[in-house]
VOBA-1610 file (N, C-alpha, C; in pm, whole numbers, padded with zeros to 5 digits, always signed):
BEGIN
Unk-01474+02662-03514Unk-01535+02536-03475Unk-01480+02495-03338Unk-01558+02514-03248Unk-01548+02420-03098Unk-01565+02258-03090Unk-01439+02189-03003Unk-01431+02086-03003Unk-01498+02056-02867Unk-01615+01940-02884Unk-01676+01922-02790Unk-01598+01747-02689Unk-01580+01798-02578Unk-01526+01646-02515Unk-01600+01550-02460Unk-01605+01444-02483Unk-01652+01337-02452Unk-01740+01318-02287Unk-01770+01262-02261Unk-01744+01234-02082Unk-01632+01164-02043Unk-01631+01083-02133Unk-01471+00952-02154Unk-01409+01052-02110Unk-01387+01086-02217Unk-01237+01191-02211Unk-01217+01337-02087Unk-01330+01352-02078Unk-01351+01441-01949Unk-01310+01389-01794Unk-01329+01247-01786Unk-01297+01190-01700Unk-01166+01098-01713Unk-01131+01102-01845Unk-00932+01096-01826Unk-00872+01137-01792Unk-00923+01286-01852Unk-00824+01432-01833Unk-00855+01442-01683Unk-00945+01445-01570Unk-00942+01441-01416Unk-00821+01295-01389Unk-00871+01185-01447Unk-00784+01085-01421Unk-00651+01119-01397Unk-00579+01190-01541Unk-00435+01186-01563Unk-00403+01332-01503Unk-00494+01411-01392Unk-00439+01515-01363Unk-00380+01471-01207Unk-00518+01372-01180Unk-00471+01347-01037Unk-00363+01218-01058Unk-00325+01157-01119Unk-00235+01117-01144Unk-00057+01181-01147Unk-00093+01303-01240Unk+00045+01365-01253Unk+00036+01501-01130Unk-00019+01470-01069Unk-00008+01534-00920Unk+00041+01496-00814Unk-00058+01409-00764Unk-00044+01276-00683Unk+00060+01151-00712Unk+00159+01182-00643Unk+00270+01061-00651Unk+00336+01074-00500Unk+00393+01019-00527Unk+00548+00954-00369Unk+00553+01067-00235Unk+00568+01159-00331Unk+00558+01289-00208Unk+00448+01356-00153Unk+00305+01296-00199Unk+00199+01324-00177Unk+00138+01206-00114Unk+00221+01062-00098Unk+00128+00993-00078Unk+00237+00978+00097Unk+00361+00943+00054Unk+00448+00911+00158Unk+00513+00979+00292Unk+00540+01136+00205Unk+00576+01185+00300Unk+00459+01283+00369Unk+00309+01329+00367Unk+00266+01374+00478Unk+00264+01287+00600Unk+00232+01126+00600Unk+00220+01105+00738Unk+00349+01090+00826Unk+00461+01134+00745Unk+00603+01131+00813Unk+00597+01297+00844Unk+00608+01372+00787Unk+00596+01480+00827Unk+00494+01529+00963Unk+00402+01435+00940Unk+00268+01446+01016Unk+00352+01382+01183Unk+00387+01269+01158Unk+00432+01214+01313Unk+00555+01271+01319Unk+00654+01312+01268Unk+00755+01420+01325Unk+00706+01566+01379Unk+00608+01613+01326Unk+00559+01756+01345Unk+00485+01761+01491Unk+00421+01618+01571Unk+00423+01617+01672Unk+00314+01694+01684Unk+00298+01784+01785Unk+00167+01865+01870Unk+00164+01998+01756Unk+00271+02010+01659Unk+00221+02076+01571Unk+00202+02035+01421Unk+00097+01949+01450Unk+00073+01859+01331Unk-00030+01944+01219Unk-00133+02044+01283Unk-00172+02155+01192Unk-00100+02237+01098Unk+00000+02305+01182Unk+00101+02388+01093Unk+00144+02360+00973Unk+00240+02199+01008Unk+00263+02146+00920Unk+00174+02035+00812Unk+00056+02034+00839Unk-00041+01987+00768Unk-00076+02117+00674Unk-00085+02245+00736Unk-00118+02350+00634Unk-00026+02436+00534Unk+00111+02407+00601Unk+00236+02442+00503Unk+00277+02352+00376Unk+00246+02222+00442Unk+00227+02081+00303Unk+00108+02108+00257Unk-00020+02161+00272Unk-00142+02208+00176Unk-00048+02324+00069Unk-00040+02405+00161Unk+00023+02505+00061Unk+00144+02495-00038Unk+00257+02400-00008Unk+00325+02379-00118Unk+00298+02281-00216Unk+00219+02125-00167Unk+00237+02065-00193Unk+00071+02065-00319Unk-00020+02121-00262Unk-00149+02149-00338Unk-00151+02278-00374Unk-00118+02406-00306Unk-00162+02503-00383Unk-00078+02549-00490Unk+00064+02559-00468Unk+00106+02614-00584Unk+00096+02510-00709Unk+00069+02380-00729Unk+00059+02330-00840Unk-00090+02356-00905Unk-00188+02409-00784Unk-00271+02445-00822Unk-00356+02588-00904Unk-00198+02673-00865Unk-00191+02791-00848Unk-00132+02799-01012Unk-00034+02692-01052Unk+00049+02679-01146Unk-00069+02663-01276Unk-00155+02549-01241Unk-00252+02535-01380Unk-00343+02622-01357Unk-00381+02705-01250Unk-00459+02849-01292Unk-00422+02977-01374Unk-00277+02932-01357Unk-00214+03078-01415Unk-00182+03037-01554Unk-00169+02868-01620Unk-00146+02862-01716Unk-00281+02885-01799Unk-00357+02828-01722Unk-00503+02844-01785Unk-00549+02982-01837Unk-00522+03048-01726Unk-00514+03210-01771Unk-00481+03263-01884Unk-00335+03206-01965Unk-00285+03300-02012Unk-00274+03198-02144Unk-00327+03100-02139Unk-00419+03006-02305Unk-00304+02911-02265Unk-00221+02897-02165Unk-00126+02781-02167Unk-00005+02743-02209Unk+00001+02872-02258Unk+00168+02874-02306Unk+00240+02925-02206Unk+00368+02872-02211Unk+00494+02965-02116Unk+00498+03054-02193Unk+00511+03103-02315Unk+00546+03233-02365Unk+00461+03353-02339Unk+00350+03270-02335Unk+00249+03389-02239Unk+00299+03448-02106Unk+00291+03357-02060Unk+00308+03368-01890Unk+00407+03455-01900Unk+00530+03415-01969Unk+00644+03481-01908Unk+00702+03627-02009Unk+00567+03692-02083Unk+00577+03806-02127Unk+00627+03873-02052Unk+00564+03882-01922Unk+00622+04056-01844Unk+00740+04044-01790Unk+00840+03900-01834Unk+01024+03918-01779Unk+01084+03910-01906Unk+00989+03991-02035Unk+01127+03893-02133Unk+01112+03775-02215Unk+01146+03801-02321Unk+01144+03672-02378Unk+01311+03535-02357Unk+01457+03650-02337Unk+01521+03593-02295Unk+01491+03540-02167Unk+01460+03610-02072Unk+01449+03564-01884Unk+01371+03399-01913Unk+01221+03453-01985Unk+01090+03342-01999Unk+01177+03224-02068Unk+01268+03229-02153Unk+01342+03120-02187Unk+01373+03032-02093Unk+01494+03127-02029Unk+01618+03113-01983Unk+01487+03021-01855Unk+01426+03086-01799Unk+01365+03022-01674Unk+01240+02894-01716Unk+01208+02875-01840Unk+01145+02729-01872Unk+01204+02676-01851Unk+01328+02670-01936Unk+01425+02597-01917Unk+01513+02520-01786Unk+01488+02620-01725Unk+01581+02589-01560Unk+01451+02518-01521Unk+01349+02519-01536Unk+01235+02449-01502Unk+01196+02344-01522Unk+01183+02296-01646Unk+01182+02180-01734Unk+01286+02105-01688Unk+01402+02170-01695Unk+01516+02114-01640Unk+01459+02025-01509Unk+01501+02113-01446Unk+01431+02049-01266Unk+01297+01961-01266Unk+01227+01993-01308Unk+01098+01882-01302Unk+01107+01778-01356Unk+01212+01796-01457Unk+01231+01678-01503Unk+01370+01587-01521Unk+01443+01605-01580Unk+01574+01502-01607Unk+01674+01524-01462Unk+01690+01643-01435Unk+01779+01695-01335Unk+01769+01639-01214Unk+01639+01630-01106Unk+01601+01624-01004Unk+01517+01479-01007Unk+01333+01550-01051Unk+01231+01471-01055Unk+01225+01302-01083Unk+01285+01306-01233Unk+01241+01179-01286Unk+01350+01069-01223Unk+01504+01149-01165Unk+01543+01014-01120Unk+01536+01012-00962Unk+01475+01094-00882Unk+01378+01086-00738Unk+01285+00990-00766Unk+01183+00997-00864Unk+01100+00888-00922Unk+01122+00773-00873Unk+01257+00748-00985Unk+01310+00616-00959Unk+01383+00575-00870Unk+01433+00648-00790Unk+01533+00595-00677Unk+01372+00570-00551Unk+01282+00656-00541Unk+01193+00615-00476Unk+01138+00517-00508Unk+01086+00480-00601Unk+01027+00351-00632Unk+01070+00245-00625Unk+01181+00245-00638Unk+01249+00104-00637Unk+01298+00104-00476Unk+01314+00171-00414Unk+01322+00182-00228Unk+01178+00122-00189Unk+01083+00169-00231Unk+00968+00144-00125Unk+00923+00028-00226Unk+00947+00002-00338Unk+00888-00166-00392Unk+00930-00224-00400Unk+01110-00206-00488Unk+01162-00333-00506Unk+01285-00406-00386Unk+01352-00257-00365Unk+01441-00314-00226Unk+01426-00394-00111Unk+01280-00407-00088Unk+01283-00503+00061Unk+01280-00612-00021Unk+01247-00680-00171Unk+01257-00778-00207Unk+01425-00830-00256Unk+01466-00720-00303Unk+01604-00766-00372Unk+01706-00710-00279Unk+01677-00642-00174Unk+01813-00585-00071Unk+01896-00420-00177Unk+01931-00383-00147Unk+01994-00255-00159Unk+02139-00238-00257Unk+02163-00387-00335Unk+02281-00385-00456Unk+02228-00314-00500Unk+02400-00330-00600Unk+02347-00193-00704Unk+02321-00303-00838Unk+02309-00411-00825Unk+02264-00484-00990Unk+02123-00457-00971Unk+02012-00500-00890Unk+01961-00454-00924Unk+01864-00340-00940Unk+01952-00203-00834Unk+01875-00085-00896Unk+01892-00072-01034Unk+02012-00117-01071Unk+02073-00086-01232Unk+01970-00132-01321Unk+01902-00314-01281Unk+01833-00330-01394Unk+01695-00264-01393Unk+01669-00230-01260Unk+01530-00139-01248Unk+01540-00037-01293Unk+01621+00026-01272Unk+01655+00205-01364Unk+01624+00185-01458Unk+01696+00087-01566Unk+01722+00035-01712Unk+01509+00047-01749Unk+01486-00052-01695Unk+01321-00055-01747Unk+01278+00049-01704Unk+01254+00075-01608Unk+01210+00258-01528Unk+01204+00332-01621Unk+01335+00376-01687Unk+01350+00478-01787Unk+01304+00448-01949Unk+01344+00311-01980Unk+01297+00266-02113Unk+01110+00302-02144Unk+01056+00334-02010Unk+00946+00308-02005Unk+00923+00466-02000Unk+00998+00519-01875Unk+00980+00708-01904Unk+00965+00769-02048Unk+01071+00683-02142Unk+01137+00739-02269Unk+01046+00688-02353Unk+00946+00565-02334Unk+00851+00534-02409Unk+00769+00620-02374Unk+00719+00714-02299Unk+00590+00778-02249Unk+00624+00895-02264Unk+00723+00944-02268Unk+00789+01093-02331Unk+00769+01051-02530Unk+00807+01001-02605Unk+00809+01027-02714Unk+00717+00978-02799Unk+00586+00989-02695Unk+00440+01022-02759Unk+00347+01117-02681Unk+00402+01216-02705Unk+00303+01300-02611Unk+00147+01309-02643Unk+00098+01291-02731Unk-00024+01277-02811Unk-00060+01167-02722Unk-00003+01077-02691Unk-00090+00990-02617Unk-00100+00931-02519Unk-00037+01048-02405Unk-00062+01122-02257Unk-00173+01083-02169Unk-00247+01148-02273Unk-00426+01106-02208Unk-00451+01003-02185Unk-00426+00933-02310Unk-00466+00715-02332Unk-00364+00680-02244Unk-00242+00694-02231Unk-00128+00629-02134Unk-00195+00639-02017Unk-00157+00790-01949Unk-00225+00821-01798Unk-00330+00803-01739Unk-00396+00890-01826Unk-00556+00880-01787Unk-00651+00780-01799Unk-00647+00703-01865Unk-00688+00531-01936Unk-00626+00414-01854Unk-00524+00442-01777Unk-00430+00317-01747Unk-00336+00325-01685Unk-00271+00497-01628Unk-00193+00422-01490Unk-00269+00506-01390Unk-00367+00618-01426Unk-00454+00659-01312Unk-00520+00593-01256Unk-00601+00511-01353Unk-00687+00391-01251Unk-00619+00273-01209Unk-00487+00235-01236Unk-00435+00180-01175Unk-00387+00245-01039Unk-00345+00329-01002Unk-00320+00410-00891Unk-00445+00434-00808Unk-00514+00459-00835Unk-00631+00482-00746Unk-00674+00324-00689Unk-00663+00206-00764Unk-00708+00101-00709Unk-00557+00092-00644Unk-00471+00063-00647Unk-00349+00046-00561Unk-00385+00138-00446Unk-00420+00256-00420Unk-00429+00336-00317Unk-00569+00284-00225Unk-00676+00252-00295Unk-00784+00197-00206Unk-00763+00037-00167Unk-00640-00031-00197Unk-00570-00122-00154Unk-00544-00131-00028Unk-00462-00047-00061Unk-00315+00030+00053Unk-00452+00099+00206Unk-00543+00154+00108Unk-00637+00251+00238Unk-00678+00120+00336Unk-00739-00008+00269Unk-00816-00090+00303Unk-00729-00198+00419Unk-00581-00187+00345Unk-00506-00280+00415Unk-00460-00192+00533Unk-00501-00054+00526Unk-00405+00030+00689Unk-00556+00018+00757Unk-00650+00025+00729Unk-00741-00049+00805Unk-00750-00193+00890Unk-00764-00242+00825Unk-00750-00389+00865Unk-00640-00430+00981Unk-00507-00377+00888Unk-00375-00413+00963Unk-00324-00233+01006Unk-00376-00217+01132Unk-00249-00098+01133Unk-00142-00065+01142Unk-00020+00006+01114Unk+00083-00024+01125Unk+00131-00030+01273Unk+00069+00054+01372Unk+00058+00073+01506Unk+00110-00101+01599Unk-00005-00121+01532Unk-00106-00285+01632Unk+00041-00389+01598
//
């Protein structure tokens, strides 16, 4: 029996992809990269295509490929290596590196020009930050309804915000 998807749900799952794609380092740092890179603003416009879009793109082709499991994928090193390297992976994308870059970014570009640079309150922002990570980690079942339902379209209207207001006001002028 084939499960047939909705349009709803067809258009969550786009929602919560460009969502868990598109964040801080996709939104912030090309046009810094872009005005440091100077007269070679191509190069580095096409080296940030390539890390920053293709291999994640490259990443859900190859999972797609192989029905989506890591244990697939990582048949031809091993089942110890395929461990050993989720793991260092998972690791990094998430607790190690990612999720508290997250938060040290977020609270820099939203809350610090309001509260100044103490540490009370990155502390109490971390505190909710994470209560809220740890609420959205220990329902994975409801990923789709979280992301895709409600902070994707929140993000996309924040971003045609943000597009509308660098119009209006440039940062230049």
């Amino acid at each position: 029996m084939t499960h047939q998807l909705r349009s709803r749900d067809i258009i969550a799952l786009g929602f919560m992809t460009f969502a868990l794609f598109v964040g801080a380092g996709n939104i912030i740092f090309p046009p810094m990269v872009g005005l440091q890179a100077g007269e070679h603003v191509w190069t580095a416009a096409f080296g940030f295509l390539i890390t920053a879009v293709g291999l994640p793109v490259l990443t859900v082709v190859a999972l797609a490929k192989v029905g989506g499991g890591v244990d697939s994928l990582s048949t031809p090193i091993g089942k110890v290596a395929g461990v050993l390297l989720a793991t260092v992976c998972y690791l990094a994308v998430g607790p190690l590196f990612a999720t508290p870059r997250t938060a040290t970014v977020s609270f820099e570009v939203g809350i610090a020009p309001l509260t100044g640079d103490s540490a009370l309150p990155l502390f109490i922002y971390s505190l909710v930050y994470f209560a809220i990570v740890i609420l959205v980690s220990l329902y994975p079942g409801k990923l789709l309804d979280t992301v895709g339902n409600f902070l994707a379209p929140l993000k996309i209207i924040a971003l045609v915000i943000l597009s509308v207001a660098a119009i209006i006001w440039p940062a230049g002028s």
